[in-house]
C-alpha positions as CSV (number, residue, x, y, z in Angstrom):
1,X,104.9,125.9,-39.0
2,X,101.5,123.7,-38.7
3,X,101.2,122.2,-35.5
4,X,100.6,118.3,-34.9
5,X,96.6,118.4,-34.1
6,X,96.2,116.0,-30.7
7,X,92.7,115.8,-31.3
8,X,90.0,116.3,-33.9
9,X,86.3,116.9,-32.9
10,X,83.7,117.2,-35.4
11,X,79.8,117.4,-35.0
12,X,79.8,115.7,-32.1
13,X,76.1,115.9,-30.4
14,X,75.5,114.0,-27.0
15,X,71.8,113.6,-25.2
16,X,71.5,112.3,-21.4
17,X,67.7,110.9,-21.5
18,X,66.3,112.6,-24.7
19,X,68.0,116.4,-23.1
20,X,70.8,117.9,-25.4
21,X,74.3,117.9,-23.5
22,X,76.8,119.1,-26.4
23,X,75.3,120.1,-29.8
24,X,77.5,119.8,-32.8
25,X,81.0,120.4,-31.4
26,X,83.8,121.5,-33.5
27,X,87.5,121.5,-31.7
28,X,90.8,120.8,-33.2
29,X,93.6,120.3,-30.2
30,X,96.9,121.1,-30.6
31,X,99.7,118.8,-29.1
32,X,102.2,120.0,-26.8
33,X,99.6,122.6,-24.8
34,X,98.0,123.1,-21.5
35,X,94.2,123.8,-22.9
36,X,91.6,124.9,-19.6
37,X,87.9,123.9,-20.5
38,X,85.9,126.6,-19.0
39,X,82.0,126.9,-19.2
40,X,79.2,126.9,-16.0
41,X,77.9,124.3,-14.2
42,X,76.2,121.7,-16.9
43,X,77.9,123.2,-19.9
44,X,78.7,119.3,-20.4
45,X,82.8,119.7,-20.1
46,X,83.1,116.4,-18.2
47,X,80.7,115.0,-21.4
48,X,82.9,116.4,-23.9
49,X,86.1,114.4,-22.3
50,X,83.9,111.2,-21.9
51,X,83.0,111.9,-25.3
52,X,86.5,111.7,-26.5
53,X,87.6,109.0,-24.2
54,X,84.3,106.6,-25.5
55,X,82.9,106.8,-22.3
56,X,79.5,107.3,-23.1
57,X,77.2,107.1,-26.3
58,X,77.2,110.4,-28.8
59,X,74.4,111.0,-30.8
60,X,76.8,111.9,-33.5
61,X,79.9,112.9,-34.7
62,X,84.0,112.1,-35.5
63,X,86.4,111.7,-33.1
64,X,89.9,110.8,-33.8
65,X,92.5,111.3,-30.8
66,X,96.0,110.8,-32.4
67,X,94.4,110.9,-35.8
68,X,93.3,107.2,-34.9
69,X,89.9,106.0,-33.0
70,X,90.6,105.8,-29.2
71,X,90.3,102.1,-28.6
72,X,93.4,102.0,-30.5
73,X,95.5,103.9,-28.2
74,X,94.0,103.8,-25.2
75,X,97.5,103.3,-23.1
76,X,98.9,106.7,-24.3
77,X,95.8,108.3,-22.7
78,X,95.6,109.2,-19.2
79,X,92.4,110.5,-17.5
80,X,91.9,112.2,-13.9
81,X,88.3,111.7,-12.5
82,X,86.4,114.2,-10.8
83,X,86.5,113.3,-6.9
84,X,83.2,112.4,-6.3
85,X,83.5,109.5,-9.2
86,X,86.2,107.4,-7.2
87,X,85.1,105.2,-4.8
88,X,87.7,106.2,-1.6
89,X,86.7,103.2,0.5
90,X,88.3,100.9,-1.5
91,X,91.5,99.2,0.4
92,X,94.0,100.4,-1.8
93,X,97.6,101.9,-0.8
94,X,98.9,105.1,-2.7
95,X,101.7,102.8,-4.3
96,X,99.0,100.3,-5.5
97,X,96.8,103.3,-6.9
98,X,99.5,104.7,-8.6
99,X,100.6,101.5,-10.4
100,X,97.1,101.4,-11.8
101,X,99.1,103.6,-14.2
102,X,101.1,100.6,-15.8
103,X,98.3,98.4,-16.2
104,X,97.3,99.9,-19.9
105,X,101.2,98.7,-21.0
106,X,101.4,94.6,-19.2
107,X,100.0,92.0,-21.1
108,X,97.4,90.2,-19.5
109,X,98.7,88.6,-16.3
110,X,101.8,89.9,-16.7
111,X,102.9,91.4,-13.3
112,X,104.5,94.6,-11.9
113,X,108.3,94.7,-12.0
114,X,110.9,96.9,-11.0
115,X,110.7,99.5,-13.4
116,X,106.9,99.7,-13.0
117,X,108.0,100.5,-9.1
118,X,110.6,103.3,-10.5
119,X,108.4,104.9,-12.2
120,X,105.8,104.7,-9.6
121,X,108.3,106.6,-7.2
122,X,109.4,108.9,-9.5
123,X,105.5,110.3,-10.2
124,X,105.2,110.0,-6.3
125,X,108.2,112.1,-5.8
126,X,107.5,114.9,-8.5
127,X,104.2,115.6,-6.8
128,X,105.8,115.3,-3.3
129,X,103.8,113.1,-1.6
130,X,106.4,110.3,-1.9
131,X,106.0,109.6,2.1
132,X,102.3,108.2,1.7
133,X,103.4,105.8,-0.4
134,X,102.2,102.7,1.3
135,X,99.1,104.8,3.3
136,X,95.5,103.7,2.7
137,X,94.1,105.8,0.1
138,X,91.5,106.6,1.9
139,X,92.9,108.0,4.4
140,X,94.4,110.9,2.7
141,X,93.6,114.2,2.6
142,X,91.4,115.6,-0.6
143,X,94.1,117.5,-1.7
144,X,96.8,114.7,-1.1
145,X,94.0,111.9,-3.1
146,X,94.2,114.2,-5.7
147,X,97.7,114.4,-6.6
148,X,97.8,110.4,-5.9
149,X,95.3,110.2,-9.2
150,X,97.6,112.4,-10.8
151,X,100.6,110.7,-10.0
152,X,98.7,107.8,-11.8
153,X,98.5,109.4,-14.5
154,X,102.2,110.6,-14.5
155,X,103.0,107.1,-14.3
156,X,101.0,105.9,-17.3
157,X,103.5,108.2,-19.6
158,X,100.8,108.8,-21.5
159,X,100.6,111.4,-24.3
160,X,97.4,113.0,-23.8
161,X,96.7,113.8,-20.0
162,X,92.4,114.7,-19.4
163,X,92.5,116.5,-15.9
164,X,88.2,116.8,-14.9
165,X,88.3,119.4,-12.1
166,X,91.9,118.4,-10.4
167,X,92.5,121.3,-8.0
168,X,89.2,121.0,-6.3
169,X,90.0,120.0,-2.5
170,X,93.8,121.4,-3.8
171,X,95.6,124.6,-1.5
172,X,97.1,127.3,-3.6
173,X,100.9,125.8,-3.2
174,X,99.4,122.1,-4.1
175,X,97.9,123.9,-7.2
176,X,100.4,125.6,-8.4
177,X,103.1,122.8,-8.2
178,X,101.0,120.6,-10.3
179,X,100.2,123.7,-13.2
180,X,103.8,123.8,-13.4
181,X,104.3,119.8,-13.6
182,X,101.4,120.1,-16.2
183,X,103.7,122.5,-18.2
184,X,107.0,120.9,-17.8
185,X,104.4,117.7,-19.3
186,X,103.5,119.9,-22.1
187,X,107.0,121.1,-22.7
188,X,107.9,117.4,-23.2
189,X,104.8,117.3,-26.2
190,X,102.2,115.7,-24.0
191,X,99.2,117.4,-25.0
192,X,96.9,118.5,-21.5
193,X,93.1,119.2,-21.1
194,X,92.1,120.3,-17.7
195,X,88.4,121.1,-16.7
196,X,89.2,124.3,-14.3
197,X,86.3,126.7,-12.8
198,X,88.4,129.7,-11.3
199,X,88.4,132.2,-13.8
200,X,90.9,134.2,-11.6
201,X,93.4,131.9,-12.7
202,X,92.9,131.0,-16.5
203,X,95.1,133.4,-18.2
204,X,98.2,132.4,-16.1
205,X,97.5,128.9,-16.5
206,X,96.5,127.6,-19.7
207,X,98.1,128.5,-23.6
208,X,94.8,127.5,-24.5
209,X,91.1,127.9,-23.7
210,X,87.9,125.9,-24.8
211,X,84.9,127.9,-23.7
212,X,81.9,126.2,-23.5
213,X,78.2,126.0,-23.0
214,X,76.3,123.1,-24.4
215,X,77.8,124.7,-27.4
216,X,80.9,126.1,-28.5
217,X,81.4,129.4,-27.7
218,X,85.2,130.0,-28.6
219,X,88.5,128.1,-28.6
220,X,92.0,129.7,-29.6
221,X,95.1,131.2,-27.6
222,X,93.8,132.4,-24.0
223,X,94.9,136.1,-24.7
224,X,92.4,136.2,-27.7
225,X,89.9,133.9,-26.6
226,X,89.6,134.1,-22.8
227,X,87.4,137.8,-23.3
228,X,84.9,139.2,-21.8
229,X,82.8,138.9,-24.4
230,X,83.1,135.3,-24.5
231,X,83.1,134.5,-20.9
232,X,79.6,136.8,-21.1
233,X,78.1,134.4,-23.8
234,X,79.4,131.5,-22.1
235,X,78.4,132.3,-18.4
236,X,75.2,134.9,-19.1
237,X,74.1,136.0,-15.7
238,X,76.2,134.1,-13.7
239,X,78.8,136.3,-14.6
240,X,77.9,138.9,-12.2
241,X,78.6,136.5,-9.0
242,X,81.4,134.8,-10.6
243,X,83.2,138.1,-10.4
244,X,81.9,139.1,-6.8
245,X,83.2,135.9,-5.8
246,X,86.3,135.3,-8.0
247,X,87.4,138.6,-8.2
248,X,87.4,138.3,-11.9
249,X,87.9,141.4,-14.2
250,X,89.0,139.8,-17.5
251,X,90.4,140.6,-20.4
């Protein structure tokens, strides 16, 4: 049995000031899985979700995200920013950040209801963090801000989830509750891709792995594409101190 592609990336290319990013990118996704996008520091992961989410200019390629062009279904995407893109001094409560979610489906000026507020809770209360609820969101902890954003996204019901760098500021119990939200999401057939940089943790995480650096290096089932051999081409030297500090053996 075939299954349902998610998202379809062909050729895609992508320069910041004349400097090559990504350089022709080929990834099919597959719906329903938890993919990790692994690669060092400036492999251009967060590109290649800006990419897809028409973000940012590409110097070429096809993208089609649902088999359709992403301006037409922006609502059933949801996307978790790095940290250091949101602006935490805005005056904002949890409850108000996590609505944010429903905007994509109201019409314009039509206003939050009810239902909106349900789901709002619900997202709140399946990350646990449904006591903050009406805190400032900057006041919050790093690892608490980050599963606000998330509940955002929970409350969006979107079908494709992008996750850039969501445990960072996250403890161990924090992280692992929201891997196995992720999973419960993909169980459902929401399709997840989640920019991660603990090797440690890849294989019990993720079904699926993109490995990249500036270029493809492999993408596939983490037990046959998480490798060492891959990691090697992907990381090169850096390997060495990943695994001093990470304590990663690999496959």
């Amino acid at each position: 049995m075939v299954t349902p592609t998610a998202i379809s990336v062909k050729g895609l290319s992508v320069s910041y000031e004349r400097k090559r990013v990504l350089t022709n990118i080929h990834i099919e996704v597959e719906k329903g899985k938890v993919y990790g996008v692994i690669g060092p520091n400036g492999a251009g992961k967060s590109t290649l979700f800006k990419s897809i989410l028409g973000m940012i200019d590409i110097n070429t390629g096809y993208i089609k995200v649902l088999s359709k062009n992403v301006e037409e279904i922006r609502k059933k995407i949801a996307y978790v920013p790095q940290r250091d893109e949101v602006d935490w001094d805005f005056p904002a409560t949890v409850e108000d950040i996590v609505l944010m979610g429903r905007y994509p489906h109201k019409k314009i000026l039509e206003r939050i209801n009810k239902e909106d507020r349900r789901l709002a809770a619900e997202a709140l209360a399946d990350l646990g963090i449904e006591e903050l609820v009406n805190r400032q969101i900057g006041q919050l902890s790093g690892g608490q801000q980050q599963r606000v954003f998330i509940a955002r996204a929970l409350c969006q019901q979107a079908e494709i989830f992008f996750l850039d760098e969501p445990f960072v500021g996250v403890d161990m119990l924090t992280e692992e509750k929201i891997i196995t939200i992720l999973h419960k999401l993909a169980d459902k057939g929401k399709t997840l891709l989640v920019v991660h940089h603990d090797l440690s943790t890849v294989e019990d995480y993720f079904d699926k792995v993109i490995l990249l650096n500036q270029r493809l290096i492999a993408s596939g089932d983490t037990k046959e594409t998480f490798t060492q051999i891959n990691i090697s081409k992907a990381y090169g030297g850096q390997l060495t101190i990943l695994n001093q500090t990470e304590g990663f053996t690999g496959n």
